[in-house]
C-alpha positions in Angstrom: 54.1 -8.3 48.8 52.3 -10.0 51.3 48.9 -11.7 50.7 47.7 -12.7 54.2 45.0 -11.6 55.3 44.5 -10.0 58.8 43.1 -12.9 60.9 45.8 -15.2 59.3 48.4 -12.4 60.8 46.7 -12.5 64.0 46.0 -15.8 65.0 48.4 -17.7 67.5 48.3 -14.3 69.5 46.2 -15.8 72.2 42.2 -15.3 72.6 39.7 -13.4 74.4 38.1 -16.1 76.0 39.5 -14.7 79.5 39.3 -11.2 79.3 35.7 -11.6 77.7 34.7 -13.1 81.2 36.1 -10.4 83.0 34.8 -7.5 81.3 31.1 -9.2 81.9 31.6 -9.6 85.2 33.0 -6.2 85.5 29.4 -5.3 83.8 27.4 -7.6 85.7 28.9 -6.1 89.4 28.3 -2.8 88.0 24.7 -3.6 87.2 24.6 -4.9 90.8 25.8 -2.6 92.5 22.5 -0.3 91.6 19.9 -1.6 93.4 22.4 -2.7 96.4 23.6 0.5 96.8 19.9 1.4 98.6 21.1 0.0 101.6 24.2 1.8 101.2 22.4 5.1 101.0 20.2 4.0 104.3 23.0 2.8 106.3 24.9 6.6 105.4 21.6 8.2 106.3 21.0 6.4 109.5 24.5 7.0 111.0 24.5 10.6 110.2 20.6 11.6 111.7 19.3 8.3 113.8 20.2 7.0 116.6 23.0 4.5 117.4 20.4 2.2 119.1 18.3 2.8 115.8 20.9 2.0 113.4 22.2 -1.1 115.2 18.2 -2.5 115.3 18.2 -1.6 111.7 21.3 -3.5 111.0 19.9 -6.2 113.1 17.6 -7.5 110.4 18.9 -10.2 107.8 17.9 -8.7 105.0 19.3 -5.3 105.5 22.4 -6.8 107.1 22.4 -8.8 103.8 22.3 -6.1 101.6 24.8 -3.9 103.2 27.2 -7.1 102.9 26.3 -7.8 99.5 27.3 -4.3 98.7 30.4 -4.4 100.1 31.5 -7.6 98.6 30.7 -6.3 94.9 31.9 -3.2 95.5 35.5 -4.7 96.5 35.2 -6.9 93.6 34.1 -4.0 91.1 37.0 -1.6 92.2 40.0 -4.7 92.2 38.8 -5.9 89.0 38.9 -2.3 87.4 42.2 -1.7 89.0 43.5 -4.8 87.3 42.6 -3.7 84.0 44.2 -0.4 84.7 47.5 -2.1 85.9 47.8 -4.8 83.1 46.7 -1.6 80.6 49.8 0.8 82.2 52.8 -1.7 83.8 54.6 -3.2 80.9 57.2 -5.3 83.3 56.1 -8.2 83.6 57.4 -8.7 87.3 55.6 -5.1 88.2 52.4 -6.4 86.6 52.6 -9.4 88.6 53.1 -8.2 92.2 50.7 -5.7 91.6 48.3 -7.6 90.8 49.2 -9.9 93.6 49.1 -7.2 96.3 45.9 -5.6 94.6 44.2 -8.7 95.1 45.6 -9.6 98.6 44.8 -6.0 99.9 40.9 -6.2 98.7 40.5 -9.6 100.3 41.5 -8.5 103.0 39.6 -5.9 103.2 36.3 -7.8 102.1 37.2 -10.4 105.0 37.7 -7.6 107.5 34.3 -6.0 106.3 32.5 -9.4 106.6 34.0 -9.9 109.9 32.8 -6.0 111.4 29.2 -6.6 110.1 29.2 -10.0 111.6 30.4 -8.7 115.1 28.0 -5.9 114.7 24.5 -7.6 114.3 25.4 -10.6 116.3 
């Protein structure tokens, strides 16, 4: 018979102190991405009706420059940091796990480095 409670069977099984952090971020780029995705839904409208003089004068401002980029940062962050969860959810091998998440987080820097880079070339 065993007398042990719960907790006293689950401790020494690690803590949540990480994975706390990462679903509030999660959250917290989620909530973000609301208001940010305005400029999103501008920049799509101006490149399918305006001009291309029009939409490079709108990009040319800081602010909307700004928020596009801002956008596209937490958006990149938002979609690797769910795709992590999904891959340390689904991939039990441990060497599997790892070089996907390696290559998940590889791929979407480069991609937020390339996306900084085009906007930059593009307003300046």
């Amino acid at each position: 018979m065993n007398y042990r409670s719960p907790l006293t069977t689950a401790r020494g099984l690690g803590s949540a102190k990480s994975g706390t952090a990462h679903w509030w971020l999660q959250r917290v780029t989620a909530v973000a991405l609301l208001p940010l995705s305005y400029w999103l839904v501008v920049f799509l409208n101006l490149c399918a009706h305006a001009a291309y003089a029009k939409t490079l004068a709108w990009l040319a401002l800081p602010i909307n420059s700004a928020g596009l980029l801002a956008w596209v940062l937490f958006a990149l962050y938002h979609a690797a940091s769910g795709l992590q969860v999904v891959i340390e959810d689904y991939i039990s091998q441990e060497g599997l796990k790892l070089c996907t998440l390696w290559f998940i987080k590889v791929l979407f820097m480069c991609f937020a480095i390339l996306a900084s880079i085009t906007l930059l070339r593009i307003t300046g």
